[in-house]
C-alpha positions in Angstrom: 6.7 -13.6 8.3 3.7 -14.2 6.4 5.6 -13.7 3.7 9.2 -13.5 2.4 11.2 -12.8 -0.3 14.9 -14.0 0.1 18.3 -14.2 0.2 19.4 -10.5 -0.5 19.9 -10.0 -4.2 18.8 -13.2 -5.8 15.2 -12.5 -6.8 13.0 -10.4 -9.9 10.1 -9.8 -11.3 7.1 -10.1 -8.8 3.8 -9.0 -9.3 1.6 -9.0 -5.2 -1.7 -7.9 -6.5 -5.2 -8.2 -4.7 -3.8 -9.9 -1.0 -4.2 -9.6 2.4 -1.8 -9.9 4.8 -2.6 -10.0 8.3 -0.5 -12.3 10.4 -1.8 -11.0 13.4 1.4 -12.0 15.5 4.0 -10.4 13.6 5.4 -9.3 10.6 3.6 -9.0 7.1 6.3 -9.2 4.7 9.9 -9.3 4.2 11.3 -8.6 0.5 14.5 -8.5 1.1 16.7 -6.9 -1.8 14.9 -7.7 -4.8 14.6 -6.4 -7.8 11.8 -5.2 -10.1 8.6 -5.6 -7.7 5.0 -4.3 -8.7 3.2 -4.7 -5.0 -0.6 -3.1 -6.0 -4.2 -3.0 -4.6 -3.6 -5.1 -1.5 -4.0 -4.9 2.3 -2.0 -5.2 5.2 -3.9 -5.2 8.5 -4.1 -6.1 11.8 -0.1 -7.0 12.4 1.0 -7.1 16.3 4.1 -7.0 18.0 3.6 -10.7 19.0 6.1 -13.1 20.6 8.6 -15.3 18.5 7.6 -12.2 15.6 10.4 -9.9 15.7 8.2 -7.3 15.5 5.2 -5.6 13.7 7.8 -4.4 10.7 7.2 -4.7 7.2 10.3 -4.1 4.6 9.8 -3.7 0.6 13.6 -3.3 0.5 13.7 -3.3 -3.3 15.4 -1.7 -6.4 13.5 -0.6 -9.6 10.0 -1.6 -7.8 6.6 -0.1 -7.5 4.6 -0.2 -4.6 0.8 1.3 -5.6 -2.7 1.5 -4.3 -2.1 -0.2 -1.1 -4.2 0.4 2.3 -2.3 -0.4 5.4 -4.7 0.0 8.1 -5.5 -1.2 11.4 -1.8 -2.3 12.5 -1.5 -2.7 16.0 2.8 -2.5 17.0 5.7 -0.4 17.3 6.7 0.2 14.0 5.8 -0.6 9.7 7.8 -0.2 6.9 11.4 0.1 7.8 13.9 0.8 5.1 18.0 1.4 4.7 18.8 -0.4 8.3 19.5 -4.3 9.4 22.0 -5.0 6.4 24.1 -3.6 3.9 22.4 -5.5 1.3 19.4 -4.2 2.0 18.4 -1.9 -1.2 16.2 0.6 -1.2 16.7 2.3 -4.5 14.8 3.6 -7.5 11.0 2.8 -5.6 8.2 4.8 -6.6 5.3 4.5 -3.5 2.1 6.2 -4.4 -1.5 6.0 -4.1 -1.6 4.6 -1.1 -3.4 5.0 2.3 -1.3 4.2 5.5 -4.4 4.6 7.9 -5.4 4.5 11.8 -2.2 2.5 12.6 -0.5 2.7 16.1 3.1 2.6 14.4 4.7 5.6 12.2 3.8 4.8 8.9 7.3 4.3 7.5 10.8 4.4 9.2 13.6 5.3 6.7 17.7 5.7 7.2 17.6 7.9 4.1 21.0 9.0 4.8 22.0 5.4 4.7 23.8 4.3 1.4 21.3 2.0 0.3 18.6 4.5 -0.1 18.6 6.5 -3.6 15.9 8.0 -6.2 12.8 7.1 -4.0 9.6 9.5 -4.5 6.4 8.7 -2.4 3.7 10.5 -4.2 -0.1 11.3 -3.4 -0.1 8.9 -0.6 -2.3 9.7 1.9 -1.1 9.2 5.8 -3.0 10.0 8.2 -4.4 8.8 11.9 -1.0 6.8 12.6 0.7 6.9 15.6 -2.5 8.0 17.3 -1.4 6.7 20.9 1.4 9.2 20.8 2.3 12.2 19.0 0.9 11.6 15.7 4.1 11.5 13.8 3.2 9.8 10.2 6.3 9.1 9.1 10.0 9.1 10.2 13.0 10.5 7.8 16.5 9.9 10.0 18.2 12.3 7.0 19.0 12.3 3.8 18.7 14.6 0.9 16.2 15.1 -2.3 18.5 12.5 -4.5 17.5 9.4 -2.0 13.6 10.3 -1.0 11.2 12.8 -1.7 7.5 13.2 -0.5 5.7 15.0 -2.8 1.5 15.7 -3.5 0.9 13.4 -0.1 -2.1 14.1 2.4 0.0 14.5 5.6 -2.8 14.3 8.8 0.0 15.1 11.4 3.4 15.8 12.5 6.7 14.5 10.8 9.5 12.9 12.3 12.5 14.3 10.4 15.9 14.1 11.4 15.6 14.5 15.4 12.7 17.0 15.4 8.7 16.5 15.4 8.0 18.8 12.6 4.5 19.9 11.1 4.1 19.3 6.9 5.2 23.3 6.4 7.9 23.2 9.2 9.4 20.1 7.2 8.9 22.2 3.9 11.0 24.8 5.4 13.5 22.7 6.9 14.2 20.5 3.8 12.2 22.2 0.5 14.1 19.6 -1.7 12.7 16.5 0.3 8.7 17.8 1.2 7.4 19.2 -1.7 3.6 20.4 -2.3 2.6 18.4 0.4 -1.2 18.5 2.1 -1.5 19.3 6.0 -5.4 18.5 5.9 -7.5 16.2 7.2 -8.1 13.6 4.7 -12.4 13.5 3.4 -13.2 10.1 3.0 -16.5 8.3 2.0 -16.4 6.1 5.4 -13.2 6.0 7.0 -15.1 3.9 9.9 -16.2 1.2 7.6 -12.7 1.4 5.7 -13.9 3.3 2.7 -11.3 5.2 1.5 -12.5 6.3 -1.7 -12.0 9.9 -1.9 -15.2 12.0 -0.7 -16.9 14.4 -3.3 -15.8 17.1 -3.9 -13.2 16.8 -0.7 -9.2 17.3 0.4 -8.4 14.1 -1.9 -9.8 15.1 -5.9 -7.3 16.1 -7.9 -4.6 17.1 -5.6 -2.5 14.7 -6.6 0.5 15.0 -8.9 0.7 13.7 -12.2 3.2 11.4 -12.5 5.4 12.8 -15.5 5.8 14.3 -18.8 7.1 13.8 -22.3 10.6 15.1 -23.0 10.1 16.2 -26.6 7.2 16.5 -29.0 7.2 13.4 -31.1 4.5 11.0 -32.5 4.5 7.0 -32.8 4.8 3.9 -30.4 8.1 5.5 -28.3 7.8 8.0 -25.8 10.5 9.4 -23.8 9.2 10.7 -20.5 11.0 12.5 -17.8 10.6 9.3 -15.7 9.6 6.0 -16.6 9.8 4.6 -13.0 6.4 5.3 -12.4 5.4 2.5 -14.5 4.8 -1.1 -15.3 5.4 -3.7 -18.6 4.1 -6.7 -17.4 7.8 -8.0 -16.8 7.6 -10.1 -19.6 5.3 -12.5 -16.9 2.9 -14.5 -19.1 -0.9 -13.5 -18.4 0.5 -9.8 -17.8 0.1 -6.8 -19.0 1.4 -3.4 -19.1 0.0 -0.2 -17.7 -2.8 1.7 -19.7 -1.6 5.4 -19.5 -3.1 8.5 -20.7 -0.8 10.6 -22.6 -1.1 14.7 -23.5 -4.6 17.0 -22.9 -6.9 14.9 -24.7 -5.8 11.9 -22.5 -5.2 9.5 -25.5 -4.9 5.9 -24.2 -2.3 3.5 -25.0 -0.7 0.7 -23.3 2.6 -0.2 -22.1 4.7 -3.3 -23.3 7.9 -2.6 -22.6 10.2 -0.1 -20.9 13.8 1.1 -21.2 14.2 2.7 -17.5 17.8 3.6 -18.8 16.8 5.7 -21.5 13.4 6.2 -19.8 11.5 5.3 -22.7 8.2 3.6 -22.9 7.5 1.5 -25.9 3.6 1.6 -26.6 0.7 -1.0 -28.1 -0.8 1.8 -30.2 0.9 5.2 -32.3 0.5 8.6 -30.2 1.2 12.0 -31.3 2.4 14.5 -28.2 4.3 17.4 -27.4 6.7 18.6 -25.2 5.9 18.4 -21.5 2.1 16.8 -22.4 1.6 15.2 -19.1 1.8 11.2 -19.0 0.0 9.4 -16.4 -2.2 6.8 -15.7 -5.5 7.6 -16.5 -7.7 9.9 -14.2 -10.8 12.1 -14.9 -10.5 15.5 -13.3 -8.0 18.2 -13.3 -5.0 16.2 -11.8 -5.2 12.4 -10.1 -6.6 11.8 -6.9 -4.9 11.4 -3.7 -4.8 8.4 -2.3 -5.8 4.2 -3.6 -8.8 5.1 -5.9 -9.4 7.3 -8.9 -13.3 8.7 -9.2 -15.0 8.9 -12.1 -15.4 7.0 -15.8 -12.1 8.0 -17.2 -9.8 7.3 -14.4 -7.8 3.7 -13.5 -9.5 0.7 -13.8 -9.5 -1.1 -9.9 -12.0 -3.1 -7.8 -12.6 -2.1 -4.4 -13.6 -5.0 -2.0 -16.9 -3.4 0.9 -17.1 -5.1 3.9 -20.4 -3.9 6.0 -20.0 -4.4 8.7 -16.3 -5.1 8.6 -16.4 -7.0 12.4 -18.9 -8.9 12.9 -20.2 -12.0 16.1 -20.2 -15.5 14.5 -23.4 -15.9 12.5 -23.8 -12.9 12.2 -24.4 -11.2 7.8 -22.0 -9.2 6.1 -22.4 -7.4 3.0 -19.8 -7.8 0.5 -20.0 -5.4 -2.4 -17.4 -5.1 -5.4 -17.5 -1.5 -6.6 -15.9 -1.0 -10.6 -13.8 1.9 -10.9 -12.7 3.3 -13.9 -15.6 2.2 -16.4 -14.4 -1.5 -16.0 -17.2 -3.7 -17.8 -17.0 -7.3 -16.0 -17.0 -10.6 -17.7 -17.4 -12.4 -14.3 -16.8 -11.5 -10.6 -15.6 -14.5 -8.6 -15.3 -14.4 -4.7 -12.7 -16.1 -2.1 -14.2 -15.5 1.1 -11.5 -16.9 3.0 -13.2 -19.5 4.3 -13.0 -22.0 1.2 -16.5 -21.0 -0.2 -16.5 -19.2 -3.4 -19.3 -17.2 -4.2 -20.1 -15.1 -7.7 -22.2 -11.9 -8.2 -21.4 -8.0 -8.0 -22.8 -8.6 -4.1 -22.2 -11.1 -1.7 -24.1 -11.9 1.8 -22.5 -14.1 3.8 -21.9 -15.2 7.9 -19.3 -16.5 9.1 -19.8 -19.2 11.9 -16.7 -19.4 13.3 -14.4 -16.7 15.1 -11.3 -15.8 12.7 -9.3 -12.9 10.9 -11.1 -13.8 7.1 -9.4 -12.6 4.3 -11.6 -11.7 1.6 -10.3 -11.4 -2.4 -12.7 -11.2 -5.7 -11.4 -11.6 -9.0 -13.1 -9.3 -11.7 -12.3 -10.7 -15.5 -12.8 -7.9 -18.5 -13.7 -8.5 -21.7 -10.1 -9.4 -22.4 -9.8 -12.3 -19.9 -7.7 -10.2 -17.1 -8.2 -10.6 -14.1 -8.5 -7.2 -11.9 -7.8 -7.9 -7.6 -9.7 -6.4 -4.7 -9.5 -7.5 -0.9 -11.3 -6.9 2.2 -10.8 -8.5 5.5 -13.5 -9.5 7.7 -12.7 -9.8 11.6 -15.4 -12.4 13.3 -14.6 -12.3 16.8 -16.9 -13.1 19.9 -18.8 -10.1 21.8 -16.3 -10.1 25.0 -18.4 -9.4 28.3 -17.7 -5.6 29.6 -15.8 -6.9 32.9 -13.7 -9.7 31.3 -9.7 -9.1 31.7 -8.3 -8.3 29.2 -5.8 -10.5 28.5 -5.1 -14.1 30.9 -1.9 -16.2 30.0 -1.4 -19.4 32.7 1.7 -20.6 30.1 0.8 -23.5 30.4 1.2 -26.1 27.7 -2.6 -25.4 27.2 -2.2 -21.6 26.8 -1.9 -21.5 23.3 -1.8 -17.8 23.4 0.8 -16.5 25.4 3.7 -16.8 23.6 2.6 -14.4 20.8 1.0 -12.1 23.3 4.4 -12.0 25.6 7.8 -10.9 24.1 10.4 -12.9 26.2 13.4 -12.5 24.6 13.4 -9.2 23.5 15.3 -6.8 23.3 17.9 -9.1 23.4 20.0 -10.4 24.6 17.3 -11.7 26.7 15.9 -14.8 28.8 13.5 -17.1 30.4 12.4 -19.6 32.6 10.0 -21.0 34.9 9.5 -20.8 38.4 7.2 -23.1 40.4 4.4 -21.4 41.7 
């Protein structure tokens, strides 16, 4: 794993903002059973069903967590997230997944035992998935059961069929089969900018601006610096983590702004930076500019969240060769300084970035954009710098030999298992 999180039920608090992970031969991530997670703006790309991996699986088996704004693309295996299976430890319970885009990925997007007992209270929310599974039947996502109290998918771009239960079911099939679990769904192909360069900001004017859902409301009409809202899962305090911060939200018609710092998910109140004044059912949200948020991992517009997005042009490149690198400022964010890891230890500063690579290599690519008030906001990119292969090459040659560095991530020996090996002279 390129990373984990473990044992089951001994970890809190995390914050994963602005990384890539791409381990290439396996699996991205493991959190296994913690609780309190905020996993936001990064990548996961390029993970293969390698040898000695276990698989292409990812799991954000969590309680109380948020996982937001994440782009998943590119994933080469048999399967992503996976949730409610492997252990009975394994929680998957009061998550809240949106904004995300699970993109051109040969895997189902997510895998969940929703009737298992570990899953409860999960909502995925203006997600967009779309172009996964392409090498079979398209299937975005698979549900194995379950009912509207453990998952819900609701204001999502669906670009396909959904695995639900034991059927293959279109977005309005699955909306007739289980109304409490697919609500208000999209079955549309999503308008990016670029989807072939990775740009997945929302096209003009297209399928993603402002079909997404809000993300809740106030329970009474009230003024000051506590706000009770139908559900305060949606958001983040900073976790007490020093250097943190809570979410800025935007609270009632006028969008008045205020910021979180602390939250009583029991009595789902929000305790604010700043007095408000609201009503009853004023929407509460983070901040976004049109009629309703976007779909998907980034907001157009002034008013909307502040994020950095990280453009690579072109994203794969020969040794030697330039990329662009671009930070685009959503939001209205005004920069202090923009700082660049280019994942090859050079750092580099500047809104743009040219810059070759000499040597083949997956490069991770992360900039760091400080505002006025010293935080630091993620974005991440991913280069691939690979050789031009010749047209009649093989594809693939393993020898095994103690040279052959490659095959045992390219050959799965011992599974499924139980399973074995061994030489034979030749």
């Amino acid at each position: 794993d390129a990373l984990l999180i473990w044992p089951d039920r001994t970890n809190s608090e995390f914050v994963l903002r602005g990384n890539v992970l791409h381990p290439n031969t396996g699996r991205s991530m493991l959190i296994d059973a913690a609780d309190r997670v905020l996993f936001e703006d990064n990548i996961i790309v390029r993970s293969d069903d390698g040898g000695r991996s276990g698989s292409s699986r990812f799991a954000f088996d969590t309680s109380n967590s948020i996982f937001r704004h994440n782009r998943i693309y590119d994933n080469w295996g048999s399967n992503l997230m996976i949730a409610g299976a492997f252990r009975d430890t394994l929680d998957f319970r009061s998550a809240r997944f949106y904004g995300n885009v699970f993109d051109n990925n040969t895997a189902m997007a997510a895998d969940l035992y929703a009737e298992s007992p570990l899953i409860e209270d999960c909502v995925f929310a203006n997600n967009v998935f779309s172009a996964n599974d392409f090498l079979s039947e398209g299937r975005q996502f698979r549900v194995r059961g379950g009912e509207a109290s453990d998952v819900i998918f609701t204001h999502n771009l669906i670009s396909g069929s959904i695995f639900y239960r034991d059927e293959v079911l279109s977005p309005d099939e699955a909306r007739a089969t289980a109304p409490g679990v697919f609500v208000r769904n999209l079955s549309v192909a999503p308008e990016f900018r670029d989807a072939s360069n990775r740009d997945f900001r929302p096209a003009a004017g297209g399928s993603l601006v402002d079909a997404g859902r809000t993300l809740t409301r106030a329970l009474s009409s009230g003024s000051g610096r506590l706000l009770r809202v139908e559900d305060s899962r949606w958001f983040y305090d900073g976790f007490g983590i020093a250097g943190e911060r809570g979410d800025e939200i935007a609270v009632g018609p006028d969008q008045q702004r205020a910021r979180i710092v602390a939250i009583d998910h029991d009595a789902s109140m929000l305790r604010l930076d700043r007095p408000l004044r609201w009503r009853q059912g004023d929407v509460v949200s983070l901040p976004f500019s049109g009629s309703a948020p976007e779909i998907g991992a980034y907001e157009l517009g002034e008013r909307g969240r502040a994020a950095v997005q990280v453009l690579a042009e072109p994203q794969r490149v020969a040794p030697g060769e330039p990329v662009r690198l671009r930070a685009v400022l959503h939001g209205g964010l005004e920069p202090a300084e923009i700082r660049w890891l280019l994942g090859d230890g050079e750092i580099a500063e500047g809104t743009e970035v040219t810059k070759r690579y000499d040597e083949p290599y997956d490069y991770p690519v992360r900039v760091a954009v400080t505002d006025a008030d010293g935080f630091r906001h993620w974005g991440a990119a991913y280069v691939l710098v690979e050789e031009e292969r010749p047209a009649d090459a093989p594809l693939m040659r393993s020898t095994f030999g103690e040279s052959d560095e490659d095959a045992w991530w390219r050959w799965m020996c011992y599974r499924p298992m139980p399973q074995a090996h061994e030489f034979l002279p030749g």
